[in-house]
C-alpha positions in Angstrom: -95.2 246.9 -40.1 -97.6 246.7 -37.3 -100.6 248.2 -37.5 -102.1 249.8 -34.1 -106.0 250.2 -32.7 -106.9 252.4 -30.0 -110.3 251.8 -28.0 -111.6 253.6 -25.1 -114.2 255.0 -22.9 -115.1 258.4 -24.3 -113.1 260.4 -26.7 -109.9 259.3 -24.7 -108.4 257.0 -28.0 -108.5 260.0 -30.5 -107.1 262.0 -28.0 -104.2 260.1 -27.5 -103.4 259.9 -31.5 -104.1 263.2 -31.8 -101.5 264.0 -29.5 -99.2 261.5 -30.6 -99.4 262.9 -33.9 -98.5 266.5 -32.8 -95.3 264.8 -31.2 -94.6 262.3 -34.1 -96.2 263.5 -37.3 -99.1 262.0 -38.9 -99.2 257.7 -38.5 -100.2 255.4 -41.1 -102.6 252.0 -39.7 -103.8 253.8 -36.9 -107.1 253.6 -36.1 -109.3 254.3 -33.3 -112.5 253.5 -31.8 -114.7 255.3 -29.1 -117.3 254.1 -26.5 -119.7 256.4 -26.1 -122.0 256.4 -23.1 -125.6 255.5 -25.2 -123.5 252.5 -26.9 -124.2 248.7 -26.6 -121.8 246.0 -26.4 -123.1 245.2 -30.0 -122.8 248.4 -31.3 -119.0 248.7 -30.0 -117.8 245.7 -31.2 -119.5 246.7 -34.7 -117.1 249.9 -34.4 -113.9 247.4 -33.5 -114.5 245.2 -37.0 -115.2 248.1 -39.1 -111.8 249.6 -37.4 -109.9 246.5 -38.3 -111.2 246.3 -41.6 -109.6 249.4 -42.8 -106.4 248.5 -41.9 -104.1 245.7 -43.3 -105.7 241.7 -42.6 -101.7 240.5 -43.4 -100.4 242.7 -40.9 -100.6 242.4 -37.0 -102.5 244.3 -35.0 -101.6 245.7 -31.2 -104.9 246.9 -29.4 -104.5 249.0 -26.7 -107.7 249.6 -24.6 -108.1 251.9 -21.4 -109.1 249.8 -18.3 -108.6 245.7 -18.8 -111.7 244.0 -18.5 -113.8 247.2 -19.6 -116.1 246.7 -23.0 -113.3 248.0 -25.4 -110.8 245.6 -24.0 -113.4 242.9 -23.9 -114.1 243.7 -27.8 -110.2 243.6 -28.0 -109.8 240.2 -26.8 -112.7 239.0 -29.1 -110.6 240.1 -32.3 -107.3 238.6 -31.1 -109.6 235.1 -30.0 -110.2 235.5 -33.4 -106.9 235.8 -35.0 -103.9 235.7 -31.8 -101.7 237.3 -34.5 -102.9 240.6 -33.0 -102.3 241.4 -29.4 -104.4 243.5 -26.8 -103.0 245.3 -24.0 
């Protein structure tokens, strides 16, 4: 199974599972993280690891983030640098 991370400006990421869930039903390895407007680069990628921790290491990961080259996809791209068995869009 894949396992799926969702990080974005704002609430946008837990809005998007949110609705997905009201469509699909409740998802398993689903995770989100949010950038909020008084957060550091630091502090954000703090929130990515701590997001990928809870969900499996054995398993691959897609990451989507909201704008390509924005801090969530740039904290995105540090994780699959890390391990390119997960994937950032």
């Amino acid at each position: 199974m894949i396992s799926i991370l969702v990080v974005s400006h704002g609430d946008l990421a837990n809005s998007l599972i949110h609705t997905a869930e009201m469509i699909a039903g409740k998802q398993e390895q689903v995770q989100t993280v949010t950038l909020a407007a008084n957060d550091g680069v630091d502090s954000l990628s703090a929130k990515v690891d701590a997001a990928m921790a809870k969900l499996p290491a054995d398993q691959p990961t897609l990451i989507f983030a909201d704008l390509w080259g924005g801090s969530p996809f740039n904290a995105a791209a540090q994780i699959v640098g890390k391990d390119p068995t997960h994937t950032a869009l």
